[in-house]
C-alpha positions, 0 to 999 in steps of 0.5 A, a space after each residue: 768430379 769426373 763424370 761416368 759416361 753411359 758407355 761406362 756404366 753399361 760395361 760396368 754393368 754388363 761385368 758385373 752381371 758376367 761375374 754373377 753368372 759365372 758365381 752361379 754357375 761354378 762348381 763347388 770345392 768339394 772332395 768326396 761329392 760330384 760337384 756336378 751333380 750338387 750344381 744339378 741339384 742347385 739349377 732343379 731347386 731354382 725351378 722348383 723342380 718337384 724332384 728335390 724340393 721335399 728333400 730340400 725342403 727338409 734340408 731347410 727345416 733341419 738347418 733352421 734347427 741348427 742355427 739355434 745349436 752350438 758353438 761347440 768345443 772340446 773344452 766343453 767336456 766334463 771328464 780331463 783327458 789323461 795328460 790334464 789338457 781339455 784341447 785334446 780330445 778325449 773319448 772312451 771305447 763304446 764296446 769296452 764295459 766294466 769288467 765284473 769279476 774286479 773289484 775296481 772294474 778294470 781291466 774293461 771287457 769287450 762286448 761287439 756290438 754292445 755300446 756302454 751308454 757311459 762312454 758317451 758321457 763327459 766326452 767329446 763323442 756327441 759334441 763331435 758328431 752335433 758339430 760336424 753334422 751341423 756344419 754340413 748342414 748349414 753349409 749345404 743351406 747356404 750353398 744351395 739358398 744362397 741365404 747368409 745366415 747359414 754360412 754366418 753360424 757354421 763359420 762361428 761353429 768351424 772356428 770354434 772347434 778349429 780355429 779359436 786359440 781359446 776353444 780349438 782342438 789340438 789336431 790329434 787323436 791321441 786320447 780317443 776312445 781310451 779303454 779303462 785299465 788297458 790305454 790311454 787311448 786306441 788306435 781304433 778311436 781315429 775313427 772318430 774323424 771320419 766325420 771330419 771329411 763333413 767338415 772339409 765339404 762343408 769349407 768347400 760350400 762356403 767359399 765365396 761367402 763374406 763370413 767364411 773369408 780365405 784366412 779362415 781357409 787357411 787356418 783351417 786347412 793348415 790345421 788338418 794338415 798338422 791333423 794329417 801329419 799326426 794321422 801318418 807318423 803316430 803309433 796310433 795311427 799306423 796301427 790303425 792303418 793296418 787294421 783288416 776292416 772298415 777301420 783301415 778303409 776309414 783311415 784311407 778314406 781320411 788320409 786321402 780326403 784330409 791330404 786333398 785339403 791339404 794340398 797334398 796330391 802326391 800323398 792322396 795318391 799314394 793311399 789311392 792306390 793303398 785303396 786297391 790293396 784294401 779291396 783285395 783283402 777285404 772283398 772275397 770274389 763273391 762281393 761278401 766282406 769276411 771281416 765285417 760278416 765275423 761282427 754281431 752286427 754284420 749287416 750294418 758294418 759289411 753296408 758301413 764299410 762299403 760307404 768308406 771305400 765308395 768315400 775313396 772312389 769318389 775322391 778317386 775320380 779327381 785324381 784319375 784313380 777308377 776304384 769303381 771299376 777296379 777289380 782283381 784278378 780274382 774278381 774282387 771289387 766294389 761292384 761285386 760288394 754292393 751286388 753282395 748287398 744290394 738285396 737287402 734293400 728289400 725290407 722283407 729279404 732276410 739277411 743270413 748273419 748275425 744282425 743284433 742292432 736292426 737292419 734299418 739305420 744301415 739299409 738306409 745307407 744302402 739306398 744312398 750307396 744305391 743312389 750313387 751306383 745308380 750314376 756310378 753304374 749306369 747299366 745296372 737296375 741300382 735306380 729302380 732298385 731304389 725307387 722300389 724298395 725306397 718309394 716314399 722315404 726317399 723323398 725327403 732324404 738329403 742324398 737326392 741334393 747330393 746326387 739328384 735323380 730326374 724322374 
């Protein structure tokens, strides 16, 4: 048996710790977040940093939750999808209600803003955002810990949704939110998969770790790439393409993000540059959003949009696309529409549309907007604005590991 001399194993040695510095110090695979700022936040949780540690301190507790959830799987649900297939999906519209003049209740009726608690029942509609949302997650746990249990359950959870031949979805939205009496399913259901774009993010944390091999990788990305070949060239799917609010911004920000998945740079470009023409429409010069201020809940839905188009600019900065300094020559852009709304951070300031469902949920997602102009514009007050408005729940909130401020 051959002997390893000293000098051997102290290259040996030093490799290895090469290798472990480079794994601690490379940047994760992620789309539609800075992975800067999520390594920062990881370098500030390893000195205890007094600036994340409650908001990663509730990531934990959250994740500890979800190791107990799941495995979750569209053959779970207890209504059947029109054509009798459990691996498609199958939801119902939320603001569509029996209609009361018929016997029968069809057709549906429309009711903005009202959601039918029915349609949430026997669906795939809550399973699809406990998955998504437990992923992430467990993924952002594991990336941030380094602790193996939290890769091992959103991996069990990613190829039981994705992967599993007996569990999988079919990668279409044929059937999502289906109005009784007048479709099987609506273009406006591929809005459901916006959450998907967590589960991309969440493929992207998990490389590296021994339950989340490169086949796994693989079959994952090959099955969002069937998804966006079904999202492009369905009827749905270019009638939700045409729609003139944030449901067009969404399905841009889902082609762009499911695209760089893919591999496919050209046709991420391509909507990119459909972003623009979305800003164009969607924005008036004074930052408002007419076609979100027309809705019952305009507050919530002018914030809901912004998140989509901020989803495309992210994304845009990985292929030199600067949507957050795009601007017309009429002076529409992304800067004016948070100017719009940034505001109404201030809980006393009232909002002048109609709001029916409360402004709290959505004014939260308006100081995680504020949180990323704050590094997106850095000349703007967008970080005091934060820190006055938001002074203590902004603590524990999972954004400050997303795009970390140092105080």
């Amino acid at each position: 048996m051959q002997r390893i001399s000293g000098k051997s194993l102290l290259l040996i040695f030093i490799l290895l710790q090469s290798l472990r510095l480079i794994s601690q110090t490379q940047l994760p695979d992620v789309l539609s977040l800075d992975p800067s700022m999520l390594h920062r936040a990881k370098e500030l949780i390893s000195s205890g940093s007094r600036d994340v540690m409650p908001a990663y301190a509730a990531l934990i507790k959250d994740a500890d939750k979800d190791l107990l959830k799941g495995p979750y799987s569209v053959k779970d649900k207890t209504k059947t999808p029109p054509d009798g297939d459990k691996h498609n999906y199958f939801t119902l519209a939320v603001y569509w209600w029996p209609n009361p003049n018929t016997k029968d209740g069809l057709p549906y009726i429309y009711k903005d803003g009202v959601t039918n608690p029915d349609s949430k029942i026997g669906t795939d509609a809550r399973e699809l955002v406990q998955m998504c949302n437990s992923v992430f997650t467990l993924a952002l746990a594991y990336y941030f810990s380094g602790e193996a249990k939290y890769a091992k359950h959103a991996s069990e959870l990613l190829k039981a949704w994705f992967i599993d031949s007996k569990t999988k979805m079919n990668p279409n939205l044929n059937y999502a939110q289906a109005i009784p009496g007048r479709n099987e399913g609506s273009p406006g259901g591929i809005i459901d998969s916006r959450n998907f774009i967590n589960i991309t993010e969440a493929a992207g944390l998990l490389e590296g770790s021994a339950s989340w091999t490169e086949s796994d990788h693989v079959q994952l990305q090959s099955w969002f790439k069937d998804y966006l070949k079904w999202l492009i060239t369905s009827k749905n799917g270019e009638d939700e393409s045409e729609a003139k609010n944030n449901h067009a911004t969404f399905y841009c920000a889902q082609v762009v993000n499911f695209a760089l998945f893919s591999g496919d740079r050209e046709t991420a470009s391509q909507y990119l540059e459909k972003a623009k023409e979305l800003i164009a429409s969607q924005i008036d010069p004074d930052g408002s959003q007419p076609y979100e201020l027309k809705r019952t809940k305009s507050f919530s839905y002018s914030v809901f949009n912004l998140e989509a188009f901020y989803l495309l600019a992210e994304m845009g900065n990985k292929l030199n696309a600067d949507l957050y300094n795009y601007q017309t020559d009429d002076g529409r852009s992304l800067h004016k529409a948070l100017d719009y709304l940034a505001p109404y951070a201030d809980p006393s300031k009232k909002w002048s549309g109609k709001e029916i469902s409360g402004m709290e949920e959505f004014r939260t997602e308006l100081g995680y907007l504020l949180l990323i102009s704050s590094l997106r514009y850095p000349h703007g007050n967008y970080a005091d604005t934060l820190m006055k408005d938001y002074p203590k729940e902004i603590q524990k909130k999972r954004s400050l590991l997303l795009y970390p401020i140092e105080r």
